[in-house]
N, C-alpha and C positions, 0 to 999 in steps of 0.2 A: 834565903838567897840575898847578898848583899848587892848593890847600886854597886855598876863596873862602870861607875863614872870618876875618871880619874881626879883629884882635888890636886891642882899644881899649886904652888907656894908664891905665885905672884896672886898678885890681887889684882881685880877687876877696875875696870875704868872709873867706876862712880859707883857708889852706896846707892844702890837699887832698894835693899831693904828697910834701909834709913827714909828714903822717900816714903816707899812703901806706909812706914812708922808713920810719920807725918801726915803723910795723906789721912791715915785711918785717926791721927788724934784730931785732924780736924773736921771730919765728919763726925765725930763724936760730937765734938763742939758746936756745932750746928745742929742744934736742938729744936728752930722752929722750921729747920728745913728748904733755907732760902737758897741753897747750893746745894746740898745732896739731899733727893730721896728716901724716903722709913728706909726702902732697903738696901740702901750700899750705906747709911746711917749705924742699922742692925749689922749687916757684915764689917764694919770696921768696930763695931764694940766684942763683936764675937772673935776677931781676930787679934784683941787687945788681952779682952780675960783668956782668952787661951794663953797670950803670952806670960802672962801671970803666974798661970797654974802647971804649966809645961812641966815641972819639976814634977808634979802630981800624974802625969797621963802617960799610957800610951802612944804618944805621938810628941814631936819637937820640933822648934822651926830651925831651919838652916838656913841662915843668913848667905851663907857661899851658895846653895841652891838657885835661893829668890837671885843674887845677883847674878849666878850663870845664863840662866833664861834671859833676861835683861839686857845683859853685854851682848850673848847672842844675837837679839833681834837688833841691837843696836848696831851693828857689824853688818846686817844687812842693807845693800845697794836698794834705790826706787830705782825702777824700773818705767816707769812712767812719768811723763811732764819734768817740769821743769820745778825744784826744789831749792832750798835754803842753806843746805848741806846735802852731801852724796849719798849718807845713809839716813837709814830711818833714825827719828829720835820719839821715843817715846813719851807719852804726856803722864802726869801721878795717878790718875784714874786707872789708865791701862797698866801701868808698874806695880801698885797696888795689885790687879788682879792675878796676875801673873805671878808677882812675891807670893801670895798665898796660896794659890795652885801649886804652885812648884816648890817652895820654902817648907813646907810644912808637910813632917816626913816622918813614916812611922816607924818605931824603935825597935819592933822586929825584924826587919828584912832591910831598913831605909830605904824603900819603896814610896810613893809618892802618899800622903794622906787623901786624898782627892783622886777622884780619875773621871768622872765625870763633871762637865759645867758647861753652864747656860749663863749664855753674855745675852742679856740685853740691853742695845743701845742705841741713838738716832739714827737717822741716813748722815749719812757720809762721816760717822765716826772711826773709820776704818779697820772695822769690823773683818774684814777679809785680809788684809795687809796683816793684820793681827795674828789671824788663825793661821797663816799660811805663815810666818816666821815658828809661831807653835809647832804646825806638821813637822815643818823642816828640822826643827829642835828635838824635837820626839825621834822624828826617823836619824836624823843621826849621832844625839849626842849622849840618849837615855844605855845606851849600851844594851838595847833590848833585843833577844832574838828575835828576826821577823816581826817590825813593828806593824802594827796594822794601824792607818789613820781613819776613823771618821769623820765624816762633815756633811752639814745638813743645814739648808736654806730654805727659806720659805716661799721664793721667788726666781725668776730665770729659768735659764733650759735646764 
């Protein structure tokens, strides 16, 4: 079954994946971990040798992908308070997760390589504003029958 996600011949607002890239070479480079974490450390070396060896696997990254999601959420209005600009803008941390979620697509079907993931992150890293540009990505832009979303919190009603 191939991805009914149309690819239009303009190109996106800003290299999403290119950040993406960067974000993950320099958590690479941060070795004794005074900015990123062993594990967003390990996930941007695993998402580097993947790109390496992509030629070699079952699976490929899609640059057009990772920046659909991106421009996506970036296209989305706050809803709340009083902001810097009208829509969301994304920070390299969250571009990065997203790039790799959504970027990285397998060769048989180009169906996403990932379908499940677990963010963990501070209070008020907007973890929800996040997930909720995700839903809304998935529910309409995956071209899937009957999407079904999950989501799960560890706190609230």
């Amino acid at each position: 079954m191939q991805s009914q996600i149309k690819h239009p011949e303009t190109d996106h607002d800003k290299n999403f994946a290119q950040i993406a890239s960067d974000f993950a070479h320099e958590a690479v480079a941060d070795k004794k971990g005074k900015k990123h974490c062993k594990w967003v450390r390990l996930a941007a070396r695993r998402h580097l040798d993947d790109l390496k060896k992509q030629k070699d696997k079952d699976v490929y990254f899609s640059e057009w992908h990772a920046n659909d999601i991106c421009d996506f959420i970036e296209h989305l209005p706050h809803v709340e308070g009083a902001w810097e600009t009208p829509t969301i803008t994304l920070e390299p941390p969250q571009i990065f997760i997203l790039a790799v979620v959504f970027g990285w697509r397998r060769r048989v079907d180009d169906l996403r390589r990932f379908t499940s993931v677990y963010i963990e992150m501070a209070r008020k890293g907007a973890k929800s504003t996040l997930t909720a540009g995700v839903a809304l990505y998935c529910l309409t832009k995956e071209g899937e029958n009957g999407p079904e979303i999950i989501m799960g919190a560890t706190t609230g009603e």
